[in-house]
C-alpha positions in Angstrom: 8.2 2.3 30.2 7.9 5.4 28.3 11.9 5.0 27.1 10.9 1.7 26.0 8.3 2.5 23.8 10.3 5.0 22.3 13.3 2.6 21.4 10.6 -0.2 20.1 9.2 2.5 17.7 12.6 3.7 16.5 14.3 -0.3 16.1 10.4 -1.0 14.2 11.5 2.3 11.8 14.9 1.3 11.6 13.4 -2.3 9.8 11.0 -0.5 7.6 13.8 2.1 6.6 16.1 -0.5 5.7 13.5 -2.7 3.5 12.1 0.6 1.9 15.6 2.0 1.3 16.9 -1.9 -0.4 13.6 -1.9 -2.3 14.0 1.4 -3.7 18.0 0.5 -4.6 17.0 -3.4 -6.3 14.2 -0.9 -8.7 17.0 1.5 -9.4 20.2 0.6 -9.3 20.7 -2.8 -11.0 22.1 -1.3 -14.5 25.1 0.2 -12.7 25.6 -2.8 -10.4 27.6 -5.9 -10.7 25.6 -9.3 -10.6 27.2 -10.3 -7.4 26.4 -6.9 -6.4 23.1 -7.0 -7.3 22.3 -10.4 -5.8 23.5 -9.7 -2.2 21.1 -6.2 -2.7 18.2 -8.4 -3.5 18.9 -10.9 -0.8 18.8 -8.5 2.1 16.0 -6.7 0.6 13.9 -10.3 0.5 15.2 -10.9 4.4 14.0 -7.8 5.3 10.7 -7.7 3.8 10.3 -11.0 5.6 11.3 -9.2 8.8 9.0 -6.4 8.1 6.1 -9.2 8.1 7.0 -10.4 11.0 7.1 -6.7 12.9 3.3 -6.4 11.1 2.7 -10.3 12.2 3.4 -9.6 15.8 1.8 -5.8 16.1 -1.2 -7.9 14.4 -1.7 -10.2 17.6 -0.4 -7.1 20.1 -3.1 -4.7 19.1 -5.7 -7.7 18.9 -5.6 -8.3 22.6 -5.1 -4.7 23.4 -7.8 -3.0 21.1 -11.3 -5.3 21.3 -12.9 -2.6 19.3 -10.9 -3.0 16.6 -10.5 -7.0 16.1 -13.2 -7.7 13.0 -11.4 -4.5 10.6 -7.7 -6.1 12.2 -8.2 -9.5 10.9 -10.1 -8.7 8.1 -7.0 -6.5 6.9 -4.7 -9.1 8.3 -6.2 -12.0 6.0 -6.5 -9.5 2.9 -2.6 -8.4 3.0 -1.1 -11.4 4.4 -2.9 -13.7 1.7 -1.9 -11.6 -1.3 1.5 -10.6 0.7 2.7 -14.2 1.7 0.4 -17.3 1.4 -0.4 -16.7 -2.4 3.0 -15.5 -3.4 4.4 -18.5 -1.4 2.4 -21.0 -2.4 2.5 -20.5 -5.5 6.2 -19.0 -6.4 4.2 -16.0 -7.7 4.6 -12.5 -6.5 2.5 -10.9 -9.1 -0.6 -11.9 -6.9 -0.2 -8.3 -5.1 -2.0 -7.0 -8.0 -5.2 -8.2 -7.0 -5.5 -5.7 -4.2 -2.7 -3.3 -5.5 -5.1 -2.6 -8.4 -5.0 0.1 -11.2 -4.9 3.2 -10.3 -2.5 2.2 -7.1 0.0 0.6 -9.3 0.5 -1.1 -13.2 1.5 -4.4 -11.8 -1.5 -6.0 -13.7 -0.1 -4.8 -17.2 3.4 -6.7 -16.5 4.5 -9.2 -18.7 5.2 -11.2 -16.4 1.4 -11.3 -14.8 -0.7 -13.9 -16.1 -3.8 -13.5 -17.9 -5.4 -14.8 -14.5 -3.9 -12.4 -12.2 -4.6 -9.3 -14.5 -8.7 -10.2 -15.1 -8.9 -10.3 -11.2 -6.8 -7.2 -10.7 -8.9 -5.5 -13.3 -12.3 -6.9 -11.7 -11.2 -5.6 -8.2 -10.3 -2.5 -9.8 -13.1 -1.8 -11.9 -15.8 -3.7 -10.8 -15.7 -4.7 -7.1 -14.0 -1.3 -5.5 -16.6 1.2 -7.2 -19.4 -0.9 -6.5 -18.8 -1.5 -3.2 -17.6 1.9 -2.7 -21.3 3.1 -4.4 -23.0 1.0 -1.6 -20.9 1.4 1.6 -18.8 4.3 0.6 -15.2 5.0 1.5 -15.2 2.7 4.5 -15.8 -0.2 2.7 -12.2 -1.2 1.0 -10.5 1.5 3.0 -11.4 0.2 6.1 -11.6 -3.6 5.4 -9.9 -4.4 2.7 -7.1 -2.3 2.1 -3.7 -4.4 2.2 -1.5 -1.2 2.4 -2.5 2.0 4.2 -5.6 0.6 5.8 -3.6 -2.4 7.3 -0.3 -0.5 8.0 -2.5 2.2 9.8 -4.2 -0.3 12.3 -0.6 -2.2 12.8 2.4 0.0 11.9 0.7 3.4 12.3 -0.5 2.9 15.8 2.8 2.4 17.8 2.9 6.4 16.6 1.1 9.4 17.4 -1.8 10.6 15.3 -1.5 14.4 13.9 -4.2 14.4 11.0 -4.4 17.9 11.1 -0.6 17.9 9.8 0.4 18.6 6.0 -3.6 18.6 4.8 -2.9 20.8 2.2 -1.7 18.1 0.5 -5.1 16.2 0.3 -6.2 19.0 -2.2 -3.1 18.9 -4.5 -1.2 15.6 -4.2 -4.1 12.4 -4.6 -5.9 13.7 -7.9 -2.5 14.3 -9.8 -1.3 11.3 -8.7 -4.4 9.8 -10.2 -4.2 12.0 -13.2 -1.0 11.0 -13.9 -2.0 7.4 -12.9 -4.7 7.6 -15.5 -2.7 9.3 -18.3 0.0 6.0 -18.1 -2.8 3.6 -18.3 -3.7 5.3 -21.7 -0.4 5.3 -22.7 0.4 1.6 -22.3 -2.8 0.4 -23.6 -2.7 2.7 -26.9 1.1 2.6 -27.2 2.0 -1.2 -25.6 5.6 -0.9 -26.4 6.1 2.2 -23.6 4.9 -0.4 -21.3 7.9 -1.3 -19.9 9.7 2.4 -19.4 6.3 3.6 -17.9 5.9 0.3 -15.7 9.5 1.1 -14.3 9.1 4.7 -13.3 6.3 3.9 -11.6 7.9 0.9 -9.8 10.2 4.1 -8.5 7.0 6.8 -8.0 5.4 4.0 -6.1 8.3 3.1 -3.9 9.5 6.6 -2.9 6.1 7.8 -2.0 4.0 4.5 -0.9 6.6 3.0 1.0 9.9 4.8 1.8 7.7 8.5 2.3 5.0 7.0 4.0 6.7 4.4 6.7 10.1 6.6 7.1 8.3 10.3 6.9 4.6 10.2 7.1 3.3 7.7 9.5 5.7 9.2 12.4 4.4 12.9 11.4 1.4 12.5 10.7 -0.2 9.2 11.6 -1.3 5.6 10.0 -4.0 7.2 7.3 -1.3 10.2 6.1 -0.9 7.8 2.8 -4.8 7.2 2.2 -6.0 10.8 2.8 -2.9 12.8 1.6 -1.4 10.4 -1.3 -3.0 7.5 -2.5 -4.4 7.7 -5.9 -6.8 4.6 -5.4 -8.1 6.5 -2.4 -8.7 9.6 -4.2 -11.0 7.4 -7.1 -12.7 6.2 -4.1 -13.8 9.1 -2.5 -14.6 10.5 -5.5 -17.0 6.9 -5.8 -18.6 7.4 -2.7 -20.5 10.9 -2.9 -22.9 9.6 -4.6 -22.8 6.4 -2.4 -26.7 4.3 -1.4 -25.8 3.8 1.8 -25.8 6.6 4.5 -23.4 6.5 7.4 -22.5 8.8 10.1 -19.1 9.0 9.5 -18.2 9.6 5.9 -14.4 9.8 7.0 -12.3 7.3 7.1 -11.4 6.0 11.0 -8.1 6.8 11.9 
């Protein structure tokens, strides 16, 4: 049984290598690449994106029937990704929709050109209204724990077929989050004082985003460290939050977030 396990976890890491690695290539390589070239990158990066949501589908429904305690914060993560992940995007031939819960200071999806003026009032209301507010009354445990389409979600599906080592790398909770969000903030200046440098800034964070919130956290972090090792030791939209929630109205006995 034991054997087992081990070669499910490593064929599920295998998947989310392969999409990370294709994502990382379509962001960075399309300038030196062929069309045809280019095309057949993009195609198996789509098929294994969908393969990764099926992996995160099925772990969804595994861990449902064999963790009770956890079934409200599962599906309420499960309907906050998969609706911005899939049914919006799907419906509606529109993959900008991510932005609404991959807000500013996580990513500059909002500012593309390509996102409507719909998309990007929501993303900034999320961003700048709903997530401090909410984070103000509930604290940290609020969006990290219940919302969250990325960490919070790929810790209770993803990051639970591994073991949990939070006492692993913390140093980087002190250095890494707030210069990821100074630097986050800084390019959010930049692009609204100096529009033309949107595109160049958009684009290196496309590849800042992808190397550290997808191909470092699935490949490296999650099997080191555990599901939250993005949220605690990365994420900048993590960092604002916690930052939010000290001076939170609502007391809790647990100001950390669950692992």
């Amino acid at each position: 049984m034991a054997q087992a396990k081990q070669i499910f976890r490593i064929l599920i890491w295998i998947v989310f290598l392969s999409a990370s690695t294709l994502g990382l290539l379509r962001i960075i390589l399309p300038n030196w690449l062929d069309i045809e070239t280019a095309k057949i990158i993009s195609y198996f990066y789509w098929s294994g994106l969908l393969l990764v949501e099926i992996v995160l589908a099925v772990l969804v429904v595994y861990f449902f029937v064999k963790k009770p305690s956890r079934r409200t914060r599962l599906v309420t993560l499960s309907i906050c990704h998969f609706t911005v992940f899939l049914v919006l995007p799907l419906a509606l031939n529109d993959w900008t929709y991510t932005a609404i819960l991959y807000p500013w200071p996580h990513t500059l999806q909002a500012f593309d050109a390509e996102t409507s003026k719909t998309i990007l009032w929501l993303s900034l209301f999320v961003g700048f209204g709903m997530i401090p507010l909410i984070s103000y009354i509930w604290g940290r445990k609020a969006f990290c724990g219940y919302i969250c389409p990325h960490g919070a979600f790929i810790s209770e599906t993803y990051g639970r077929i591994f073991k949990q080592h939070p006492e692993r790398l913390v140093i980087l909770n002190k250095i890494v989050p707030p210069i990821y969000f100074s630097l986050m903030t800084v390019a959010l200046l930049v692009i609204l004082i100096l529009p033309e440098t949107l595109t160049p800034v958009r684009s290196f964070q496309k590849v800042v985003f992808l190397i550290t919130a997808e191909l470092l956290y699935f490949i490296v972090l999650v099997p080191l460290v555990g599901g939250r090792s993005y949220c605690n030791l990365i994420c900048p939209l993590g960092y604002a939050i916690k930052q939010i929630s000290t001076f939170k109205t609502v007391d809790s006995p647990n100001q950390q977030t669950d692992r």
